[in-house]
C-alpha positions as CSV (number, residue, x, y, z in Angstrom):
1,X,0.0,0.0,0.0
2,X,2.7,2.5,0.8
3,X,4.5,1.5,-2.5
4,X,1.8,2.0,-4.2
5,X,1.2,5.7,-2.5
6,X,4.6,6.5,-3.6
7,X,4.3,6.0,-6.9
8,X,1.2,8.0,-7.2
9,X,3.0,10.6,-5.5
10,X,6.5,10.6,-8.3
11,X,3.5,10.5,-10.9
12,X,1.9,13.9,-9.8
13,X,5.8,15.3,-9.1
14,X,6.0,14.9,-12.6
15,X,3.5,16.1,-14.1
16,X,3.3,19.3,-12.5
17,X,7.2,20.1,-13.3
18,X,6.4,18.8,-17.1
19,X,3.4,21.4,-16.2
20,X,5.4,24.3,-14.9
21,X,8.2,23.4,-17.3
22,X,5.8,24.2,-20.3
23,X,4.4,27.6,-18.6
24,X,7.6,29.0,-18.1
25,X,8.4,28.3,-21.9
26,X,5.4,30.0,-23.2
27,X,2.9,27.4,-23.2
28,X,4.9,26.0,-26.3
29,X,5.9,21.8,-26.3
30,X,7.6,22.7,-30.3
31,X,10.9,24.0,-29.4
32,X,11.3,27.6,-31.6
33,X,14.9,27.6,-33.6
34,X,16.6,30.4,-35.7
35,X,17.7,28.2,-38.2
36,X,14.5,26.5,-39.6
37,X,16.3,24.3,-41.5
38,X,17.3,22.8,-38.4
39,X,13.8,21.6,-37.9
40,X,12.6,18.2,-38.6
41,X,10.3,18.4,-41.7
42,X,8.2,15.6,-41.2
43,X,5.1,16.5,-42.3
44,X,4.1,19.2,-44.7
45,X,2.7,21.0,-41.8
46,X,6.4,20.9,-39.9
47,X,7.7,22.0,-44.0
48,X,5.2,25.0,-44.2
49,X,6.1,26.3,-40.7
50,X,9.6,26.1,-41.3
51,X,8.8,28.3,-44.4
52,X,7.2,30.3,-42.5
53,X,9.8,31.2,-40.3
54,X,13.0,31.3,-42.8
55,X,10.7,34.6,-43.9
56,X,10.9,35.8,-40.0
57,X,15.0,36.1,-40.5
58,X,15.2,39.7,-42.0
59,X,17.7,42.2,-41.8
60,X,18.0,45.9,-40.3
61,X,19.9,46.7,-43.5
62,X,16.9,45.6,-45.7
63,X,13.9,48.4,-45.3
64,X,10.7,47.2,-44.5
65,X,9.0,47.9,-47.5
66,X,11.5,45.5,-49.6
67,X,11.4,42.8,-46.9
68,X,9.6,39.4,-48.7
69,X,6.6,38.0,-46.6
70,X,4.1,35.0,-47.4
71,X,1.9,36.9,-49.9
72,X,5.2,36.7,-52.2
73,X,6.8,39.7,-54.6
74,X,7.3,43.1,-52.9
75,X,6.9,44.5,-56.6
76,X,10.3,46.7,-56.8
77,X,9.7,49.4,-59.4
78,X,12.9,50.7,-61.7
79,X,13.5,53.7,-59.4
80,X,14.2,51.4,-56.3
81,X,17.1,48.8,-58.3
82,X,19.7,50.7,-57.2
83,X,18.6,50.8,-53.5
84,X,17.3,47.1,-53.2
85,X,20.4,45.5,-55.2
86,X,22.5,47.1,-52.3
87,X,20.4,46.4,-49.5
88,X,18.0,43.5,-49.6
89,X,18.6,41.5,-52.8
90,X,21.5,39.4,-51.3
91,X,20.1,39.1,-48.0
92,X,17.0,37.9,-49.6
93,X,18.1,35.3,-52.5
94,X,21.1,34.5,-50.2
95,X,19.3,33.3,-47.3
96,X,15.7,33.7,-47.3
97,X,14.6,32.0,-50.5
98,X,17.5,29.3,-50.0
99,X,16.4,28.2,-46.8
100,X,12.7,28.1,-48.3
101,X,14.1,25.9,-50.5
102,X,15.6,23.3,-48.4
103,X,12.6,23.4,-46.1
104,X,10.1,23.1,-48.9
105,X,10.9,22.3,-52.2
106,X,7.7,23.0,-53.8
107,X,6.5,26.1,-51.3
108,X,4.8,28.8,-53.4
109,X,3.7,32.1,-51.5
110,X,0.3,33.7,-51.4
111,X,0.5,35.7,-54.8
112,X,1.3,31.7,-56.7
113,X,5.1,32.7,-57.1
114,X,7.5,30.3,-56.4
115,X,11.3,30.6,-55.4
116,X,12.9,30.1,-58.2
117,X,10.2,33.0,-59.7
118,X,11.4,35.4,-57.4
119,X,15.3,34.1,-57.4
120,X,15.2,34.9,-61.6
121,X,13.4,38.3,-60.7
122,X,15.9,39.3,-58.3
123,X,18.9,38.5,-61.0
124,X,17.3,39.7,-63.9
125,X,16.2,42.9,-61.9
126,X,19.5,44.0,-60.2
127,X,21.2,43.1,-63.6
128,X,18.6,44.9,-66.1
129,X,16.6,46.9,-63.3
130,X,13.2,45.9,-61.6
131,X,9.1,46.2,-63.8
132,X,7.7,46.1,-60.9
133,X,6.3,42.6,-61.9
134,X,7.8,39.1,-61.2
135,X,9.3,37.3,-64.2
136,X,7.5,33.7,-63.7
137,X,9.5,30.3,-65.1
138,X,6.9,29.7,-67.6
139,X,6.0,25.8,-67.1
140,X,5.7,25.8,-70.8
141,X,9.0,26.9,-71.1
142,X,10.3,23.7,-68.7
143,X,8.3,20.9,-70.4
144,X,9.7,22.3,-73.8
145,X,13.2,22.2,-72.5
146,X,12.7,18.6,-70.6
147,X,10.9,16.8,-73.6
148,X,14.2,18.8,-75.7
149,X,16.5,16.6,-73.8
150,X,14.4,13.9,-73.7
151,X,14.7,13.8,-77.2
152,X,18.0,14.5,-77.8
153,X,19.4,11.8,-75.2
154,X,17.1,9.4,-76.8
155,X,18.5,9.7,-80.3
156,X,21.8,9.9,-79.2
157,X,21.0,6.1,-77.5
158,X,19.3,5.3,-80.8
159,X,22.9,6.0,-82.7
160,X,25.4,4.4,-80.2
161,X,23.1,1.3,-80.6
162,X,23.0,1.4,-84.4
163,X,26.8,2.3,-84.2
164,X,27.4,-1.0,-81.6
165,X,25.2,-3.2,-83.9
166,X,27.3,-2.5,-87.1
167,X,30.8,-3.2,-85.2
C-alpha cells in the first residue's frame, strides 16, 4: 500500500514540473529555432512552418518595404534597383529563399510565385533593373526544354546502338 502511494505521489511530481516546465516556456511543447532548417520536416505542416519562419529572419539593413513576406513579390519598381540590389537583394536570394528551398521544395507564396520565380526576378532585376512585376518560369518553357532533352538523349541512345550493332 505505501508502495503504491509512492508512486502516485513521483506521478503527480512529474507532471506538474512537465506542467510548470511548459508555462515558463510559453505554453509551447515545439521547441522555436533560428535556423529553420534545423527543424525536422516531417510532415508538410512541420515544411510549411519552417517556411514560414525562414521569412521571420530579415535584416536591419533591408527596409521594411522590400522585406519578402508569405503573400510573395514586394513589386520593386525601376526607381528602387539601385537601393534594393544594395540592400535587400542578397540578404533575400542568399538566405531567405534558400532556406525556403531546403525546407520546402515545392512552397509557393500567397500571390502563386515560387522561389525560383522570385530568385530569376531578383537576378534579372539587379542586372537589367526591376518592372515592378515578377518574371515567372513559364512551365511551358520547362516541359519544352525537358521533352528537348528527352529527345536529344534518346537519339543519341538510338545512334550508339545502331553504331554498336554494325561493329
Amino acid at each position: 500500500m505505501a508502495r503504491s502511494n509512492i508512486e502516485t505521489l513521483l506521478v503527480c511530481f512529474l507532471l506538474l514540473l512537465g506542467y510548470t516546465t511548459a508555462q515558463e516556456n510559453g505554453g509551447s511543447v515545439i521547441k522555436k529555432v533560428t535556423d529553420p532548417t534545423g527543424n525536422i520536416n516531417l510532415a508538410p505542416f512541420i515544411q510549411m512552418r519552417s517556411a514560414y519562419e525562414c521569412l521571420q529572419n530579415t535584416s536591419d539593413a533591408c527596409p521594411d518595404k522590400y522585406q519578402l513576406k508569405l503573400a510573395g513579390w514586394v513589386n520593386v519598381t525601376s526607381p528602387d534597383t539601385g537601393s534594393y540590389c544594395k540592400s535587400c537583394a542578397k540578404q533575400t536570394a542568399g538566405f531567405v529563399l534558400t532556406c525556403i528551398s531546403l525546407v520546402k521544395r515545392d512552397f509557393k507564396f500567397v500571390d502563386g510565385t515560387t522561389v525560383r520565380d522570385i530568385n530569376n526576378t531578383i537576378t534579372q532585376g539587379c542586372a537589367h533593373g526591376f518592372t515592378g512585376n515578377v518574371q515567372r518560369v513559364s512551365a511551358a518553357r520547362m516541359t519544352y526544354a525537358s521533352k528537348t532533352i528527352t529527345l536529344i538523349t534518346s537519339a543519341l541512345v538510338a545512334w550508339l546502338l545502331l553504331c554498336s550493332s554494325h561493329m
